[in-house]
C-alpha positions in Angstrom: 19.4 -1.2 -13.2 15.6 -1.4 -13.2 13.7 -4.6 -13.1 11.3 -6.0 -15.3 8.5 -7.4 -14.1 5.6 -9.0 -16.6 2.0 -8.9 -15.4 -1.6 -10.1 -17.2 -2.4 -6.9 -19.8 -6.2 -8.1 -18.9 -6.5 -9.7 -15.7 -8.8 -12.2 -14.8 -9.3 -11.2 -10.9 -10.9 -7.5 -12.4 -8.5 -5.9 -10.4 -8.8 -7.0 -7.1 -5.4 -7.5 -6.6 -5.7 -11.3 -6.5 -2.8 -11.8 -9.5 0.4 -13.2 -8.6 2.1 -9.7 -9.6 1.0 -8.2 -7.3 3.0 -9.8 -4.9 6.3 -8.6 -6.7 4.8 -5.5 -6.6 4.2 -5.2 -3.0 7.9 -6.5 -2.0 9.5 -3.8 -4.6 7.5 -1.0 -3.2 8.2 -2.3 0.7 11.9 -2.4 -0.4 11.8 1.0 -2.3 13.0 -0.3 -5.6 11.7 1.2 -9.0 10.2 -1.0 -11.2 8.9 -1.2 -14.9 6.1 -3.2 -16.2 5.8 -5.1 -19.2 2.2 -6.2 -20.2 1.1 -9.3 -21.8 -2.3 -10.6 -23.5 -2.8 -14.3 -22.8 -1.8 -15.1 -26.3 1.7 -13.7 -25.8 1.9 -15.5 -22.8 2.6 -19.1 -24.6 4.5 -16.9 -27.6 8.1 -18.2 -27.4 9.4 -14.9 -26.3 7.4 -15.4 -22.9 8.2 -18.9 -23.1 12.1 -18.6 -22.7 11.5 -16.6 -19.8 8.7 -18.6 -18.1 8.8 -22.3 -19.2 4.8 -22.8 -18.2 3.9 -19.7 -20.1 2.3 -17.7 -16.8 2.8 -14.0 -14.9 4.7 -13.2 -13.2 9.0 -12.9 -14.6 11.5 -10.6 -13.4 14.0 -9.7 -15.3 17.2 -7.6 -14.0 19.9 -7.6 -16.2 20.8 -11.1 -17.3 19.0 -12.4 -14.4 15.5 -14.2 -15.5 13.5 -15.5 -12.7 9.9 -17.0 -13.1 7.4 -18.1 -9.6 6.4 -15.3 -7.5 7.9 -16.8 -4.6 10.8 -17.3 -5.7 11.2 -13.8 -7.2 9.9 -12.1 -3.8 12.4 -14.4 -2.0 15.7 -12.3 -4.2 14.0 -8.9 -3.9 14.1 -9.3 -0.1 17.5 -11.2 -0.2 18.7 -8.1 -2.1 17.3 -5.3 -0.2 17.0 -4.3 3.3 13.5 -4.7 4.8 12.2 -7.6 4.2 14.1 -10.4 5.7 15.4 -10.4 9.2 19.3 -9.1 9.7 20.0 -12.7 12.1 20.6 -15.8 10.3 17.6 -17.3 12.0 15.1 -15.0 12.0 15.6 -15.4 8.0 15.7 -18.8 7.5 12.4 -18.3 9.7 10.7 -16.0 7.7 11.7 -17.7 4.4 9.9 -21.0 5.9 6.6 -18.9 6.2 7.3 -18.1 2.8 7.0 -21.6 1.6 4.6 -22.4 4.3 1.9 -20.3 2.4 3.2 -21.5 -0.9 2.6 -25.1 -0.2 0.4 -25.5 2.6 -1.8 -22.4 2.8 -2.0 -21.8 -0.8 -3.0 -25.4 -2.5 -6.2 -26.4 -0.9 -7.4 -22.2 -1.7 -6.8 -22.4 -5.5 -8.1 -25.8 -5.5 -11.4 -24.5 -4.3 -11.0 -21.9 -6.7 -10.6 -23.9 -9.6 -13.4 -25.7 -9.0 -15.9 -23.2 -8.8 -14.4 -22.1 -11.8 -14.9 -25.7 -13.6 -16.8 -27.9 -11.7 -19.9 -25.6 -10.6 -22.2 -27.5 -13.4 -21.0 -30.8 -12.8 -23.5 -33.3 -10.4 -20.9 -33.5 -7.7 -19.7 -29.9 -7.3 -22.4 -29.4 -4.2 -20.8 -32.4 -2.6 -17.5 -31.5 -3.4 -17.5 -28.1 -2.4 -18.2 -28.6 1.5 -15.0 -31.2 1.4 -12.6 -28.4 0.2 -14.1 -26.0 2.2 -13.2 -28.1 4.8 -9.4 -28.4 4.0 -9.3 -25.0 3.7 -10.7 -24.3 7.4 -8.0 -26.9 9.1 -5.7 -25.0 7.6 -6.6 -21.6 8.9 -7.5 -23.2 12.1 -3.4 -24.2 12.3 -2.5 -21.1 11.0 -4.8 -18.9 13.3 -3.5 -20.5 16.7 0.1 -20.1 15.3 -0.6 -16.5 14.8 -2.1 -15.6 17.8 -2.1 -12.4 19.2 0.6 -11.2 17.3 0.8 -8.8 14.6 2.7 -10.7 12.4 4.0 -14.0 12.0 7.6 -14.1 13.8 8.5 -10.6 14.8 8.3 -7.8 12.9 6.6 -8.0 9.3 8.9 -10.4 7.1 8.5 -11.4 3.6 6.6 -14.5 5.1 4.0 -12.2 6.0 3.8 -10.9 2.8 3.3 -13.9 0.8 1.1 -15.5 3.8 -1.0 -12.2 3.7 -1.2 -12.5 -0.5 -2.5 -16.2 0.0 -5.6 -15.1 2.6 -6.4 -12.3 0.0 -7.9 -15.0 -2.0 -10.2 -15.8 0.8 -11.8 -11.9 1.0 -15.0 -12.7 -1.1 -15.7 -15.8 1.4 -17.1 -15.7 4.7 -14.4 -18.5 5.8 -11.9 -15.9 6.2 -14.4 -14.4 8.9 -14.4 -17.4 11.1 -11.1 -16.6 12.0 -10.4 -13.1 13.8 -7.1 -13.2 14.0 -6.2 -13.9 10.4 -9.3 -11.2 9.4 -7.0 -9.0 11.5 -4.1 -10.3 10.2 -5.0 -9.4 6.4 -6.5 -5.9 7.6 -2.8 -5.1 8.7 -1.3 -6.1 5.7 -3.1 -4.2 3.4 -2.7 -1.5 5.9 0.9 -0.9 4.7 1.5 1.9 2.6 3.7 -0.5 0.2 0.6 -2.8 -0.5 -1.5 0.4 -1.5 0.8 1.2 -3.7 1.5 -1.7 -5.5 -2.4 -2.3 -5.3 -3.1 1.1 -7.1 -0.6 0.4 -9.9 -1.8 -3.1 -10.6 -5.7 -1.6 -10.7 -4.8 1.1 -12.4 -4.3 -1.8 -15.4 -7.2 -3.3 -15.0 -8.6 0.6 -15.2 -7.1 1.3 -18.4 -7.8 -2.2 -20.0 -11.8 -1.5 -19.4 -11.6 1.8 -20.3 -10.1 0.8 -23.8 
C-alpha cells in the first residue's frame, strides 16, 4: 500500500525545503518507497478532517492503511523502522541513531525555531535587538557541542542513519545565516547531506509545489 503523506499546498519557506515534509520525503526516497501527496491550504489544516489526523492542525501526517501518524519525527522514526536503510541492523547502533534523532528534535532544534519565531514576531518590538544576540547565543553552544561530537567524521555514528537525517533537516534552517559558517564541520556536514541523491529528490518534489503554487 502507498502512503499518504500531507504537506502545506502553499508553503511558507518559498520552497527552500525548510517544511517539516520534507523530511518524510527525504526518508521515503532514501528507503525507496513510493509515496503520494495530499495538499492542504492553511484553512483545511484546522478543518476537522485534518484535525482527526493531526490533533494541532499542522503538516506533516502519514497515513498507510489504518495507520495515522502525526510529528515528523516520529513518522521518519516508522519509515526507517520499516525499511532497510535507515537504521542500523545491531540493536545498538539503532537505539544510537534513534537518540540523534531526538537529539536534533529536542536539543538542536528548539533554540533554531525560537530564533526563528522571533524574527518573525518580535523584529518591531524595542527589545528584539537585545534579544536577538541572546538566542543567537544558545544557538552557537549548541553547534559548538554538536561540532566537537561530529568531528571528522562524515556522519554522526557510522554510516549515515536516520539521526543524520533529521540532524541534517534541523541545520538546514541555519543556511540563510552566517552561524552555520562558524562551524566547518557541520557546513560540511550539511553539504553531505544534501549531497545524497534521496534529498534531491525529495527536494525537487517538494519545490516543484511551491513551483506550481506561484505559477497559478
Amino acid at each position: 500500500m502507498i502512503p499518504i503523506i500531507t504537506a502545506f499546498e502553499r508553503s511558507p519557506d518559498r520552497g527552500r525545503g525548510l517544511a517539516r515534509d520534507m523530511r518524510v520525503r527525504w526518508a521515503l526516497e532514501e528507503v525507496g518507497q513510493p509515496y503520494d501527496v495530499r495538499l492542504l491550504s492553511f484553512e483545511a489544516m484546522k478543518e476537522p478532517a485534518h484535525l482527526a489526523l493531526h490533533p494541532f492542525g499542522q503538516i506533516p501526517t502519514y497515513q498507510e492503511g489504518d495507520l495515522a501518524l502525526f510529528e515528523s519525527g516520529a513518522i521518519v522514526l516508522h519509515i526507517a523502522a520499516r525499511h532497510g536503510g535507515l537504521l542500523p541492523d545491531d540493536a545498538d547502533g539503532r537505539a544510537r541513531a534513534i537518540a540523534w534523532m531526538f537529539a536534533a528534535l529536542t536539543t538542536i532544534e528548539p533554540p533554531i525555531v525560537e530564533r526563528e519565531a522571533a524574527a518573525y514576531l518580535e523584529r518591531d518590538k524595542s527589545w528584539y535587538g537585545e534579544r536577538l544576540p541572546i538566542l543567537e547565543d544558545r544557538i552557537r553552544v549548541r553547534l559548538a557541542e554538536l561540532s566537537r561530537r561530529l568531528g571528522e567524521p562524515d556522519w554522526l555514528d557510522g554510516a549515515f542513519s536516520a539521526g543524520d537525517l533529521v540532524m541534517a533537516s534541523v541545520l538546514f534552517r541555519l543556511k540563510g545565516s552566517s552561524m552555520l559558517d562558524e562551524f566547518p564541520s557541520l557546513s560540511a556536514y550539511v553539504a553531505r547531506g544534501e549531497a545524497r541523491p534521496a534529498y534531491k529528490r525529495a527536494f525537487d518534489a517538494q519545490f516543484a509545489v511551491f513551483t506550481a503554487a506561484s505559477a497559478g
